[in-house]
C-alpha positions in Angstrom: 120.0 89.2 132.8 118.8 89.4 129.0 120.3 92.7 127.3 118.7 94.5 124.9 119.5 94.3 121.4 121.3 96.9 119.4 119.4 97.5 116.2 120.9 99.1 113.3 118.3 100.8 110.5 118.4 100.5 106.9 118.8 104.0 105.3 115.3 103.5 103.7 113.6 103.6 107.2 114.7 107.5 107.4 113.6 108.3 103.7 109.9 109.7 104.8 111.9 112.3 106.8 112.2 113.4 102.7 108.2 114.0 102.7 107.5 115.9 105.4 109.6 119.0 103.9 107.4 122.1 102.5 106.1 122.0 99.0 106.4 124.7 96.7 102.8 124.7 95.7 99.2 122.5 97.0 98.8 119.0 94.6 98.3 120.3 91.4 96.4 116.4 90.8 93.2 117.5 93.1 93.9 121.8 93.4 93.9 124.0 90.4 95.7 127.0 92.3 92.9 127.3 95.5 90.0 125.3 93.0 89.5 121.5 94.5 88.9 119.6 91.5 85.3 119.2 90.3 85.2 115.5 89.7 87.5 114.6 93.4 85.0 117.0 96.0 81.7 115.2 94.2 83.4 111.8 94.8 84.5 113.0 98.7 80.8 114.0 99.1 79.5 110.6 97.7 81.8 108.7 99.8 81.3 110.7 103.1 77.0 110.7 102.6 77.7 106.5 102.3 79.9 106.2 105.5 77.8 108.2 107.1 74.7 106.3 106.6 76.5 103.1 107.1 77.6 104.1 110.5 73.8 104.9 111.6 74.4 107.9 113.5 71.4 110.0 114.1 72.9 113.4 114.0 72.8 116.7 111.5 75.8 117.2 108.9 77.0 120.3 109.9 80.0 120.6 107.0 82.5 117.7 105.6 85.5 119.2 105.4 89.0 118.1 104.0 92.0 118.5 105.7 95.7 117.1 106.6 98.3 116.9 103.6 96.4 117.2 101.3 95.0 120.9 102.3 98.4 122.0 102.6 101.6 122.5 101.8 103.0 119.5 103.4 101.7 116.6 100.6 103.3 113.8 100.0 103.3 111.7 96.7 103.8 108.6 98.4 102.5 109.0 101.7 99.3 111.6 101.8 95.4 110.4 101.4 92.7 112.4 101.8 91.7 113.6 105.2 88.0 113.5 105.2 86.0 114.7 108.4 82.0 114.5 108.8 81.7 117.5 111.3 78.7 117.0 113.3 77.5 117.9 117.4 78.1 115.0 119.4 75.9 116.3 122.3 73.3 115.9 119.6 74.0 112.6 119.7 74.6 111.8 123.8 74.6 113.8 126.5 78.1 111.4 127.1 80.4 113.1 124.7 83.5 110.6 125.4 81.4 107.3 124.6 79.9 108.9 121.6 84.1 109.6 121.0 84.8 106.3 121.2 82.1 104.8 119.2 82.6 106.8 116.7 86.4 106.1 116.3 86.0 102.4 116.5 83.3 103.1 113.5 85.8 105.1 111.7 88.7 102.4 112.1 85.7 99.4 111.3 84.8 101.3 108.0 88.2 102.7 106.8 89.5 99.0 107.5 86.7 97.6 105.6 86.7 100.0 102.4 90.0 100.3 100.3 89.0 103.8 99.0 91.2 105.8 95.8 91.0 108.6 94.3 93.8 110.0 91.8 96.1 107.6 93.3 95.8 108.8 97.1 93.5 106.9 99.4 90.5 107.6 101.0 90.1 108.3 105.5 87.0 109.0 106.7 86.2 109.9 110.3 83.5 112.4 112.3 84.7 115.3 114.1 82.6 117.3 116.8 82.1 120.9 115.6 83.8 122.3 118.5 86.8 120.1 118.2 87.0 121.8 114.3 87.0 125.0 116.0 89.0 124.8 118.3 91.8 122.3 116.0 91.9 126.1 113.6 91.9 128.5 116.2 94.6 127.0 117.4 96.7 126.2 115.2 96.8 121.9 115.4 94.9 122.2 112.2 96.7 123.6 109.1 94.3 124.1 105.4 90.8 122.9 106.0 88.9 122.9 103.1 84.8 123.0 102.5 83.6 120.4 100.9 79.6 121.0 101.3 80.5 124.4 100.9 83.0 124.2 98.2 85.2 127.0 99.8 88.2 127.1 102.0 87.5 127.8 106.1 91.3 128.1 106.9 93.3 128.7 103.5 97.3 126.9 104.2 100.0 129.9 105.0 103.1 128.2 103.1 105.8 129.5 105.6 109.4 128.5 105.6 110.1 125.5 107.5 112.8 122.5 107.6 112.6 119.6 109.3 115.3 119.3 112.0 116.3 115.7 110.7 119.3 114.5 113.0 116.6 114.9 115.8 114.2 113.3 114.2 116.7 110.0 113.5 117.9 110.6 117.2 114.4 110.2 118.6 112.7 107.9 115.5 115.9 105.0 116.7 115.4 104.9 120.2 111.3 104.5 119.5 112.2 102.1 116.7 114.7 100.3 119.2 111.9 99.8 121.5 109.4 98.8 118.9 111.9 96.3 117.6 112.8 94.7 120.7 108.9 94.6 121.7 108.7 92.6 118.4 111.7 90.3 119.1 110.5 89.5 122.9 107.2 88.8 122.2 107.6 85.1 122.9 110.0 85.5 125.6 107.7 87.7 128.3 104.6 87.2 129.6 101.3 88.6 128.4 100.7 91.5 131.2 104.6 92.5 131.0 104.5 93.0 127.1 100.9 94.3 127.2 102.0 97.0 129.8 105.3 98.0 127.7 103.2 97.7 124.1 100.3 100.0 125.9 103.7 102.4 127.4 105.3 102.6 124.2 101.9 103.7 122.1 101.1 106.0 125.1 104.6 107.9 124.8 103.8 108.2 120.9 100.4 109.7 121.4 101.4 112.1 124.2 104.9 112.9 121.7 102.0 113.9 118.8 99.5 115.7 121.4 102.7 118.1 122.8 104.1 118.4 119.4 100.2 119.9 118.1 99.5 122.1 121.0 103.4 123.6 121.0 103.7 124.3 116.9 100.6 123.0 115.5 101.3 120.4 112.3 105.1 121.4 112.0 105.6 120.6 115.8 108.3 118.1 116.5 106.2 115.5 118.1 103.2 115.5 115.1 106.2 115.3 112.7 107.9 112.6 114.8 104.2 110.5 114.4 104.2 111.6 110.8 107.6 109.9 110.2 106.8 106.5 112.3 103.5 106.4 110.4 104.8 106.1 107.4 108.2 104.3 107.6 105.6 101.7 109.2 106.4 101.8 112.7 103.1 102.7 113.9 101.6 99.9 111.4 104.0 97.3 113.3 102.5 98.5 116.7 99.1 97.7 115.8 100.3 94.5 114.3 102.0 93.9 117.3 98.8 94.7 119.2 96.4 92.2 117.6 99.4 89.5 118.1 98.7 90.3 121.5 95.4 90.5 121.6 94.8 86.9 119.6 97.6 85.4 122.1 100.1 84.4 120.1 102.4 83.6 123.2 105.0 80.6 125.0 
């Protein structure tokens, strides 16, 4: 019987636990108190009209909104881009709102992949949100700062609140995901393709259910989006997908 690996971490890949503490004030680089910077919201606008165009969806523009980081309190230097969202119906689209979903994600990923996009040192993401997912994302709290940019005005103005990250739980939880990733990594020539398929698809599902609880329960400061937060960016998430198109081009015994 194979045993599994004990993996020991390098200080570093705890660091982005750092970031995801509150900020005193928004990014004084794109906000001038509540102001968005003239010169950033006309280049967001620009860069939303051409992915929209190049995706060739046949909807109305209902608003382009910023949001994420960014918007809030919660920026990161190193790790935050700007969160841009085309808001539009997709029953205008399809009467089947979940394939209109899916295309539209894969033509998010296809163009964000495709277009290495910065402004003021933070990168661009561009993706298209259905109104009522907007609405329902602020009324209920997943959604912190969301910012107008058609409008030029804020629809939900970030509450700065007093928060701290509960980091041991965060470690506790990040190593045993970061144990599994790693092992996934190490076996990948060792198992067959369904068997690391099945435990690549389990491990990303766990993640994505983690993030979902953590937004419903306490919104962007719930333990489960800041759990994503910190896997995103000390790359874990990156090594999945990596790990994913390793799979996927059959790079197997």
């Amino acid at each position: 019987m194979k045993l599994n690996r004990f993996f020991e971490f390098r200080e570093s890949d705890f660091e982005p636990i750092e970031s995801l503490k509150i900020k005193d004030d928004l990014n004084s680089k794109i906000w001038d108190n509540f102001d968005l910077d003239s010169e950033v919201r006309k280049s967001l606008l620009t860069i939303s009209q051409d992915f929209f165009v190049d995706i060739e969806i046949n909807a109305e523009i209902l608003d382009v909104v910023l949001c994420g980081s960014l918007c809030n309190y919660t920026w990161s230097e190193k790790y935050s881009d700007y969160d841009v969202h085309v808001i539009i119906k997709f029953s205008s689209v399809d009467d089947n709102v979940e394939l209109v979903e899916k295309l539209l994600d894969f033509a998010k990923k296809k163009w964000n992949y495709e277009n290495d996009i910065f402004i003021s040192g933070y990168e661009v993401e561009i993706a298209v949100q259905d109104i009522g997912d907007l609405k329902q994302a602020i009324e209920s709290g997943r959604m912190g700062g969301v910012f107008s940019l058609l409008k030029n005005k804020w629809i939900k103005k970030p509450e700065k609140i007093e928060f701290v990250p509960d980091e041991e739980r965060i470690r506790e939880k990040g190593s045993t995901i970061m144990s599994i990733v790693d092992q996934l990594e190490e076996d990948i020539n060792d198992i067959g393709y369904e068997k690391f398929t099945d435990k690549l698809k389990s491990v990303w599902k766990k993640i994505k259910a983690l993030r979902l609880s953590g937004l419903e329960e306490g919104g962007e400061f719930g333990f489960g989006n800041l759990m994503f937060k910190f896997l995103r960016r000390n790359g874990y998430i990156q090594k999945i997908m990596d790990l994913r198109k390793k799979s996927y081009a059959g790079q197997f015994k």
